[in-house]
N, C-alpha and C positions, 0 to 999 in steps of 0.2 A: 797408262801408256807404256809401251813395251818395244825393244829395240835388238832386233837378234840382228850377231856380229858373226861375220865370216871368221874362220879358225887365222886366220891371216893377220887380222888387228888384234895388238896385246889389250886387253880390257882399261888399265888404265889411258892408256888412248884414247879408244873409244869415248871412255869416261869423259876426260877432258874437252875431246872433238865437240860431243853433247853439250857440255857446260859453257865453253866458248859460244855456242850457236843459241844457247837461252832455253835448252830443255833439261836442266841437272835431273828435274822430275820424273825424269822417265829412266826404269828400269832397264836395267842388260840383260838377255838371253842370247847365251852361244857360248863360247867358241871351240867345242871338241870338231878336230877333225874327223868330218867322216871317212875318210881315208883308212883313216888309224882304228877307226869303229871296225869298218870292215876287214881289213887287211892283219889285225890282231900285230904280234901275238897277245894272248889277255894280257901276258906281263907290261905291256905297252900301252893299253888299255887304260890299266889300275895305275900304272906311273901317271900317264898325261890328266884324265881324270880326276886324281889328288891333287896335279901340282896346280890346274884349276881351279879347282876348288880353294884350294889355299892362300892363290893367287886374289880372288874375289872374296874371301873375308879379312885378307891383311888390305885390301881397299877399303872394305864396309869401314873396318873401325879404324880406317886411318879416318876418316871422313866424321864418324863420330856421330852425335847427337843426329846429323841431317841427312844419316845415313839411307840407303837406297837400298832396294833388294835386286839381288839375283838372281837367274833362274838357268840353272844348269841346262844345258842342250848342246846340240852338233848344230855347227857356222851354216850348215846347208840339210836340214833333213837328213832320213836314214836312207842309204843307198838301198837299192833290190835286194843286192849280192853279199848283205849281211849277214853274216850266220847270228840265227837268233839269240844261241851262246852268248856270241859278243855283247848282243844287248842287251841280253839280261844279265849277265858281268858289269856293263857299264851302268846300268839301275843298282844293281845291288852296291857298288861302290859309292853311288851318291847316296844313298841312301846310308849306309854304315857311316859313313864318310861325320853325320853330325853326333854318331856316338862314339867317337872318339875325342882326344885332346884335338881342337883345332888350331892350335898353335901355328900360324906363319912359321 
């Protein structure tokens, strides 16, 4: 079971909201703005993308052993008026993203 988050709710929220209601089970997908997909600049991009990312594995292993996975994406699908740049900027950063130190 899978759970995408508008770019609006901070993930541990979301998190919590889920666990309060009886679904801890259920995985997170979201919350890059599409906005920010579209509208760049890439340096904007690769900031909000990392601090996501970062964001959602200082969760995992706060959580531990009963940890949950993630699944990187934008709070609402891709707009039209994306330049494909952008999103293949924003692929290439998740994807880089696990060969580096993930240090929170």
């Amino acid at each position: 079971d899978v759970v995408s988050i508008d770019h609006t709710i901070p993930l541990h929220e979301a998190r919590q909201r889920l666990d309060e209601a009886g679904f801890g089970h259920v995985t997170l997908q979201g919350n890059m703005s599409p906005s920010t997909l579209r509208d760049g600049p890439e340096g904007q991009i690769v900031e909000q993308t990392t601090c996501l990312m970062k964001s959602a594995i200082k969760e995992l292993r706060e959580m531990g052993p009963s940890c949950r996975r993630y699944i990187m994406n934008l709070g609402h699908g891709i707009d039209k008026d994306t330049p494909e740049s952008h999103a293949a900027l924003f692929v290439k950063t998740v994807r880089a993203f696990g060969l580096r130190d993930n240090s929170p």
